[in-house]
C-alpha positions as CSV (number, residue, x, y, z in Angstrom):
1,X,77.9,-4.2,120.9
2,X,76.5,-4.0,117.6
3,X,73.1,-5.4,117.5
4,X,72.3,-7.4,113.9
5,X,68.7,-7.0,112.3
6,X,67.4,-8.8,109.4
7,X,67.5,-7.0,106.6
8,X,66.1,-8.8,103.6
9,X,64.3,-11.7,103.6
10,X,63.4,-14.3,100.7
11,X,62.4,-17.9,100.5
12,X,63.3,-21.1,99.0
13,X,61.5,-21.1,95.6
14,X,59.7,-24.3,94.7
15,X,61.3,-27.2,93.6
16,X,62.2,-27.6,89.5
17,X,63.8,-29.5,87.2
18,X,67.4,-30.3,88.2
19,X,70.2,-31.1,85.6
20,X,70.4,-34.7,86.3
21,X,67.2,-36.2,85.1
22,X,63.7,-36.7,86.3
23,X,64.3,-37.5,90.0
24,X,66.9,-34.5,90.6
25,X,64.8,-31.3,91.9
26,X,66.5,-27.8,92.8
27,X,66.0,-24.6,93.6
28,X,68.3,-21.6,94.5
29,X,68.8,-20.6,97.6
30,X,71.4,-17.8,96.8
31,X,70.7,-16.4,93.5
32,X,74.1,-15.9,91.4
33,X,73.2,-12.0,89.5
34,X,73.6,-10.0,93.3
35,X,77.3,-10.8,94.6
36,X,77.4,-7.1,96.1
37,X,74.6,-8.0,98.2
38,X,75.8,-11.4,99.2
39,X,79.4,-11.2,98.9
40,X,81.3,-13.5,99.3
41,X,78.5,-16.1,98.9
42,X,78.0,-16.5,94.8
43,X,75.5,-19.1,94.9
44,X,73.9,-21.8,96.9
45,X,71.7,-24.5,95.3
46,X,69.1,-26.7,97.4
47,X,69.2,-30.2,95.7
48,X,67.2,-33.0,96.0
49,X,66.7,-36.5,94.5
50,X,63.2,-38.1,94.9
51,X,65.0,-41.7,93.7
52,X,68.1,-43.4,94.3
53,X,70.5,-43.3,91.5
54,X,73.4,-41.3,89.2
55,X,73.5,-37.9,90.0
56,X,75.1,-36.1,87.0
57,X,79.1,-36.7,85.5
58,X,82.2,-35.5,86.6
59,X,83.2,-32.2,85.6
60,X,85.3,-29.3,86.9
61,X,86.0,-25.8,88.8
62,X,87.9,-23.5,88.9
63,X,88.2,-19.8,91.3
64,X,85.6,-21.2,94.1
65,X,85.7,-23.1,97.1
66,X,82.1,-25.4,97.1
67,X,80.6,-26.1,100.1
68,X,78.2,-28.8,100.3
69,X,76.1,-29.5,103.2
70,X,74.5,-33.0,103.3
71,X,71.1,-32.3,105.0
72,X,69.5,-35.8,104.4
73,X,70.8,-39.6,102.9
74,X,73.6,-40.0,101.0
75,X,76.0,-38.7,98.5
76,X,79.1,-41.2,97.1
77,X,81.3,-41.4,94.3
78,X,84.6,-42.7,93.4
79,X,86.3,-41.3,96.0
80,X,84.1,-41.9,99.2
81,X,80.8,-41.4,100.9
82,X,79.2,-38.2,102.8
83,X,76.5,-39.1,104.8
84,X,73.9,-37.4,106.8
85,X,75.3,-33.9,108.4
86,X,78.7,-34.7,106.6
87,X,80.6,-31.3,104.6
88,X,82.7,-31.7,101.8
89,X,84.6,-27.9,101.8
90,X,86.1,-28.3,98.2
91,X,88.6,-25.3,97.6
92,X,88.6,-25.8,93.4
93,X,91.8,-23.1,93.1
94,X,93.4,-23.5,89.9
95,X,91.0,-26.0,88.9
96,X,89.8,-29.8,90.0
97,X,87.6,-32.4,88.4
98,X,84.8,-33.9,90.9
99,X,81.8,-35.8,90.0
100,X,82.9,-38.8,89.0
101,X,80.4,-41.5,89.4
102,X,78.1,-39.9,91.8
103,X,75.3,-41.7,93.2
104,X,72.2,-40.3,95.8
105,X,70.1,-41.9,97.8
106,X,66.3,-41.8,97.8
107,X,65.2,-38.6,99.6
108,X,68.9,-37.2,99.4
109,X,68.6,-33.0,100.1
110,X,71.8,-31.0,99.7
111,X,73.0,-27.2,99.9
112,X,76.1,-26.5,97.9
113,X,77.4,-23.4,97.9
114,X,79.7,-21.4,95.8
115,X,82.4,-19.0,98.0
116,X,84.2,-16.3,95.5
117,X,87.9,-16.7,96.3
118,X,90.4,-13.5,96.8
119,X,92.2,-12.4,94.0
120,X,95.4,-13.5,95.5
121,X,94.2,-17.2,96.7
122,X,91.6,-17.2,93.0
123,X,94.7,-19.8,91.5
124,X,96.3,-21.5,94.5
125,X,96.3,-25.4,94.3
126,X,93.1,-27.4,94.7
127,X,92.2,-29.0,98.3
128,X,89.3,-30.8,100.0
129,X,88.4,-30.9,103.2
130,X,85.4,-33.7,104.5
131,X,83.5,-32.1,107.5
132,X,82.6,-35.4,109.1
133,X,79.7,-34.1,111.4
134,X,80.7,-36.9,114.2
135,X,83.9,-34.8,114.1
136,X,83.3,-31.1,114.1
137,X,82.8,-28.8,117.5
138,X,79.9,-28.2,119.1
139,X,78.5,-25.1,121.3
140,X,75.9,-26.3,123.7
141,X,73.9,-24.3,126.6
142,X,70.4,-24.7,127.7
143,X,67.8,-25.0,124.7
144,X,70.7,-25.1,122.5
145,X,73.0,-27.0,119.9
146,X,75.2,-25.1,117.6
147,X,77.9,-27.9,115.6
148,X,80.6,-25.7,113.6
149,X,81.8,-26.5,110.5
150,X,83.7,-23.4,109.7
151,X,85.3,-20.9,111.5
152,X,83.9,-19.9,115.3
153,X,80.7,-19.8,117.1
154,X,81.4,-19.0,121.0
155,X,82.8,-22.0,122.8
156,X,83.3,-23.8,119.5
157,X,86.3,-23.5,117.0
158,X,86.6,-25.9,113.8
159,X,89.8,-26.8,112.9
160,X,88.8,-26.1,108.9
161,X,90.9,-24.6,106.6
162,X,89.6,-21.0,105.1
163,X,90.5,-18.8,102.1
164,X,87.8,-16.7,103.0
165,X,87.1,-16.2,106.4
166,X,83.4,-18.0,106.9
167,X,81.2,-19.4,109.7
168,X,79.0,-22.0,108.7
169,X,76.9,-23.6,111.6
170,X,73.8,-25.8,112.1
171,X,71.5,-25.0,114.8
172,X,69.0,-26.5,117.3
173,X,67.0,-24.7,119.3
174,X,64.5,-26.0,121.9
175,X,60.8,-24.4,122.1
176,X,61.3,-20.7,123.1
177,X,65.0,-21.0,123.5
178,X,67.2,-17.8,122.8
179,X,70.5,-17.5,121.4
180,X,73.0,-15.1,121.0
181,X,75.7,-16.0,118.9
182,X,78.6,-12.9,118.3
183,X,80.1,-13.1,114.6
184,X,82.1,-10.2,113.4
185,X,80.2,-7.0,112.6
186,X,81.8,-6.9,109.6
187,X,80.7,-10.1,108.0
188,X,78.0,-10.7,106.1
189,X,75.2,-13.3,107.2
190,X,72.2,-15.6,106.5
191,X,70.1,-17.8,108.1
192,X,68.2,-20.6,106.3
193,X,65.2,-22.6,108.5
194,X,65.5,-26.0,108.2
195,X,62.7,-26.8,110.5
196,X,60.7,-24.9,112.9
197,X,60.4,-21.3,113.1
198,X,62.3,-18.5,115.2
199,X,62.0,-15.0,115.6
200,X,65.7,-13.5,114.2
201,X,67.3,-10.0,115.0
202,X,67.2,-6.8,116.3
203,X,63.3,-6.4,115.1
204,X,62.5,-10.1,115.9
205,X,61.8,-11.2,112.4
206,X,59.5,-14.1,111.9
207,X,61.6,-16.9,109.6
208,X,59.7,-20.2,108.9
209,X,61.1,-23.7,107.2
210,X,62.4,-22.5,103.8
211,X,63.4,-19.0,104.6
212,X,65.9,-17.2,104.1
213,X,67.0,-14.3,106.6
214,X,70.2,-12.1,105.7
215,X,72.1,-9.5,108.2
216,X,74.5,-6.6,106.3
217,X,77.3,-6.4,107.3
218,X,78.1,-3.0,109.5
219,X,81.4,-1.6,110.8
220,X,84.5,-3.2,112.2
221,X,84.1,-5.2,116.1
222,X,81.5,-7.3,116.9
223,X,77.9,-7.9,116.7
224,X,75.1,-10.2,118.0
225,X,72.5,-11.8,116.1
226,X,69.6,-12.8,118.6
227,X,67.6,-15.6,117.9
228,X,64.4,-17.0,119.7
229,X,63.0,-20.7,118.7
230,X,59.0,-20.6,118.0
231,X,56.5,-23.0,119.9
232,X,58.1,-26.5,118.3
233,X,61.9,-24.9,118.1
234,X,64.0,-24.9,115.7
235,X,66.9,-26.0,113.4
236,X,68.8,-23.7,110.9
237,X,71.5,-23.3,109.1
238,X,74.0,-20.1,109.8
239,X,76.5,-18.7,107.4
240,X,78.6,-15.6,107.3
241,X,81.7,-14.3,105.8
242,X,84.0,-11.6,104.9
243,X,83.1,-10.0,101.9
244,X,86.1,-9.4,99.1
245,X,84.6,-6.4,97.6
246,X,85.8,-7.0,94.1
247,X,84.6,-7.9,90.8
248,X,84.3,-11.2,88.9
249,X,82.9,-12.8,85.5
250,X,81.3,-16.4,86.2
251,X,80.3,-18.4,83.3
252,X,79.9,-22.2,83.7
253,X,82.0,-23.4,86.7
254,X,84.2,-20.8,87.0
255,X,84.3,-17.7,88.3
256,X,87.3,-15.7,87.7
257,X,88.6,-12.1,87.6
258,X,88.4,-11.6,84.0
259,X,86.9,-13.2,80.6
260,X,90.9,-13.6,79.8
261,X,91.0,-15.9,83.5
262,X,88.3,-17.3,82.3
263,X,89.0,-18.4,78.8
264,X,92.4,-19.8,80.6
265,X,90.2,-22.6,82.7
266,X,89.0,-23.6,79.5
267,X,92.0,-24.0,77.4
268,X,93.9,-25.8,80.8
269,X,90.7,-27.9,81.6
270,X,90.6,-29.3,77.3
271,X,94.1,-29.6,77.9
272,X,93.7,-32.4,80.7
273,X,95.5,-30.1,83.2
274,X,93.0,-30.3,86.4
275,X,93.6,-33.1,89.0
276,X,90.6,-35.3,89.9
277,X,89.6,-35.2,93.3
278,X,90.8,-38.4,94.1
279,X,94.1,-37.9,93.3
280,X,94.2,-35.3,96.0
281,X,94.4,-36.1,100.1
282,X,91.7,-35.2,101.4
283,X,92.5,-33.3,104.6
284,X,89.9,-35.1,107.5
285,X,89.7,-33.3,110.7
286,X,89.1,-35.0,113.7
C-alpha cells in the first residue's frame, strides 16, 4: 500500500486585521492563488474574535460549498447557533445569502473553508448541512479519537452529503500514540495542528500547533498516512479530497468557470434571486 509523505509544509501566518472591525483577526490557512496544488481546496481562513459581538453582514455565494469548523465559542445568527466542534457544510450552488445577523462570542476561533465544485454540480440548488459534533461518528482505538465529519476514516462513516468527495476529521492522539488512517491514494491531503505536536508521514515530519502539513496526491488505490503524537499528544485537524482538475476565475464570493458565470452571480444576486439560508431546511444528521 501506498505509503503518504509530507510534501510541503507551511504555517499559519500571524494574526491580522479581519473584515469585521477591531476585534475580528485572520489569517489564511489555504492561500487562494495555488488551486493546482490544493485542488479541490480554494481557500481556508482561520478566524478569530478577541470580543463578543457582530461579526460582519449577510452576503452571498455562489459555485462553492463552505465549510466551517467551530474550533472554540460560538457562532449564531438568524437562523441558529453552532457551538463548540459544531460544522455548518454550506453547499452555496447557484447562489445563497448567509450572514445575516451574526454574532461571536469572546475568544470565538473558526476555519472556513472554500471547496471548488465540479463543473456539472458548480449551479445545482443551494443546501446546508449542520455537523452537530454530538452527532457525527467517531473512530476510536488505543491512544486515539478520530470524530468524522465528512466522508470515511476506518470504522467511521458520516452520513454527510458531498459534491466533492472529502474527508474532514479531528483528531486526538495520546502521548506517543500512532495512527494509521487509509484515505484514497488519489486524494489530496492536509493536516493542520491544533494542539500538540506529531511526527506525520513516510519521513516522519515534525508538525507543531499552527502547521500546516500537505500529502500529493499519487495514483489510483489506497494509501496510509502515519502519524505519531509528540510527548503531550496531539489534536489536528485532517482534510482530503478529490481534486477536479479544471480551471476557475474567483472574484469576491464566487468562483465560477468563466468571467461570463461570473458576471451571471452578479446580475441574479442585484436581482434578488438567491434564497437566504433560512429559507432553506437545513439537513441535520443524527
Amino acid at each position: 500500500m501506498f505509503q503518504r509523505s509530507i510534501d510541503r509544509v507551511t504555517s499559519i501566518p500571524g494574526l491580522g486585521p479581519g473584515f469585521a472591525g477591531e476585534y475580528h483577526k485572520a489569517a489564511l490557512v489555504v492561500e487562494p492563488d495555488n488551486l493546482p496544488a490544493t485542488d479541490p481546496f480554494f481557500l481556508m481562513a482561520d478566524d478569530n474574535i478577541t470580543l463578543e459581538g457582530p461579526l460582519g453582514d449577510a452576503h452571498p455565494h455562489a459555485g462553492l460549498e463552505t465549510v466551517t469548523f467551530m474550533l472554540n465559542g460560538t457562532l449564531e445568527d438568524i437562523n441558529g447557533r453552532l457551538n463548540e466542534g459544531d460544522v455548518e457544510w454550506m453547499t452555496a450552488g447557484s447562489g445563497i445569502i448567509h450572514g445575516e445577523d451574526t454574532k461571536a462570542s469572546t475568544g470565538m476561533r473558526l476555519f472556513q473553508l472554500w471547496l471548488v465544485l465540479p463543473e456539472a454540480q458548480r449551479n445545482m440548488p443551494p443546501r446546508v448541512q449542520v455537523l452537530r459534533r454530538a452527532e457525527m461518528p467517531v473512530h476510536a482505538e488505543p491512544g486515539v479519537t478520530a470524530k468524522v465529519y465528512s466522508g470515511q476514516l476506518e470504522s467511521a462513516a458520516a452520513p454527510t452529503l458531498n459534491e466533492v468527495p472529502v474527508t474532514l476529521a479531528d483528531i486526538q492522539l495520546t502521548p506517543g500514540a500512532i495512527f494509521k488512517p487509509q484515505l484514497p491514494a488519489a486524494y489530496n491531503a492536509f493536516l493542520v495542528v491544533i494542539d500538540g505536536d506529531i511526527e506525520a508521514g513516510h519521513s516522519a515530519e515534525m508538525l507543531a500547533a499552527n502547521m500546516v502539513g500537505w500529502s500529493e496526491p499519487s495514483t489510483d488505490g489506497a494509501s496510509l498516512l502515519a502519524l505519531r503524537a509528540g510527548q503531550h499528544g496531539a489534536r489536528l485537524l485532517l482534510y482530503a479530497g478529490q481534486p477536479q482538475h479544471m480551471q476557475v476565475v474567483a472574484k469576491g464570493p464566487f468562483i465560477a468557470g468563466s468571467w461570463e458565470e461570473i458576471a451571471g452571480y452578479y446580475a441574479a444576486y442585484r436581482q434578488g434571486k438567491f434564497p437566504h439560508v433560512g429559507t432553506l431546511r437545513p439537513v441535520i444528521h443524527a
